[in-house]
C-alpha positions in Angstrom: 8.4 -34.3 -5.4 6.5 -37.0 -7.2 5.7 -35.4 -9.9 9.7 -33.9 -10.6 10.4 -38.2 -10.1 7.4 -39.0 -13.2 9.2 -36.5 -15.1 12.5 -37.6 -14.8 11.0 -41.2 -15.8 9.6 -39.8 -18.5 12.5 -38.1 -20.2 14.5 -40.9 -19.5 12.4 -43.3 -21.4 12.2 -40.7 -24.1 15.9 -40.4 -24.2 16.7 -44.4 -24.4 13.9 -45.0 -27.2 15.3 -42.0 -29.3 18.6 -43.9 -28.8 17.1 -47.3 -29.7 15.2 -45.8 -32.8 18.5 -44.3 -34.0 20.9 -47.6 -33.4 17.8 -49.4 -35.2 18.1 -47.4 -38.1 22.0 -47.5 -38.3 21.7 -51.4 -38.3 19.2 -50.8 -41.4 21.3 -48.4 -43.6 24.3 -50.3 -43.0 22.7 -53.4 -44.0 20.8 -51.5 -46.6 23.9 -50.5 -48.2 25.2 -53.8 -48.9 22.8 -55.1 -50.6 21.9 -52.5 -53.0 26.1 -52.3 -53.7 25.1 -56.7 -54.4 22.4 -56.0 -56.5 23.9 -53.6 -59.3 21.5 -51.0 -58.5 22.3 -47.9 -60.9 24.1 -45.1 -59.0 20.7 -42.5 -59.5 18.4 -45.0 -57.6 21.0 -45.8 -55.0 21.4 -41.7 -54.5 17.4 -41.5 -54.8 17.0 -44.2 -51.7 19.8 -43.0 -49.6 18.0 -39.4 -49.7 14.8 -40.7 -48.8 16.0 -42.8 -46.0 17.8 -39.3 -44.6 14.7 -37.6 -45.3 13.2 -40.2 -43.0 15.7 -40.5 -40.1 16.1 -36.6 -40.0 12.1 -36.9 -39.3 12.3 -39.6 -36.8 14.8 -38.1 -34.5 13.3 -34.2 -34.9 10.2 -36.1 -33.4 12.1 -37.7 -30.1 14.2 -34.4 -30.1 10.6 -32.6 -29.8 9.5 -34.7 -27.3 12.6 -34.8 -25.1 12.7 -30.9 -25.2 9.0 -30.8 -23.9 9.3 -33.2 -21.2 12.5 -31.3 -20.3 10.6 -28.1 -20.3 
């Protein structure tokens, strides 16, 4: 029994820090996108950084995904 308790634990904190990494990164791009709309950045750079930063957060929640799924398991 303790060990199904540690578990759930476990996944739980897994869950709420792949939801604070993703709410984290929102906050970023959102902000991220104002500013280069501000600073006249040319249309190929802005398309350049926007794939990079979904390169990026496509990475970052496969890795909590991962670790959810083997906690689960």
């Amino acid at each position: 029994m303790p060990a199904f308790t540690s578990k759930e634990k476990a996944l739980k904190k897994a869950c709420e820090k792949e939801r604070e990494t993703i709410e984290r990164q929102q906050k970023l791009d959102s902000r991220g996108k104002g500013k280069q709309e501000k600073s006249g950045v040319t249309k190929i750079m802005m398309n350049t950084l926007r794939n990079n930063a979904e390169n990026s957060t496509a990475k970052l929640k496969s890795i909590h995904t991962e670790k959810a799924g083997s906690i689960r398991d």
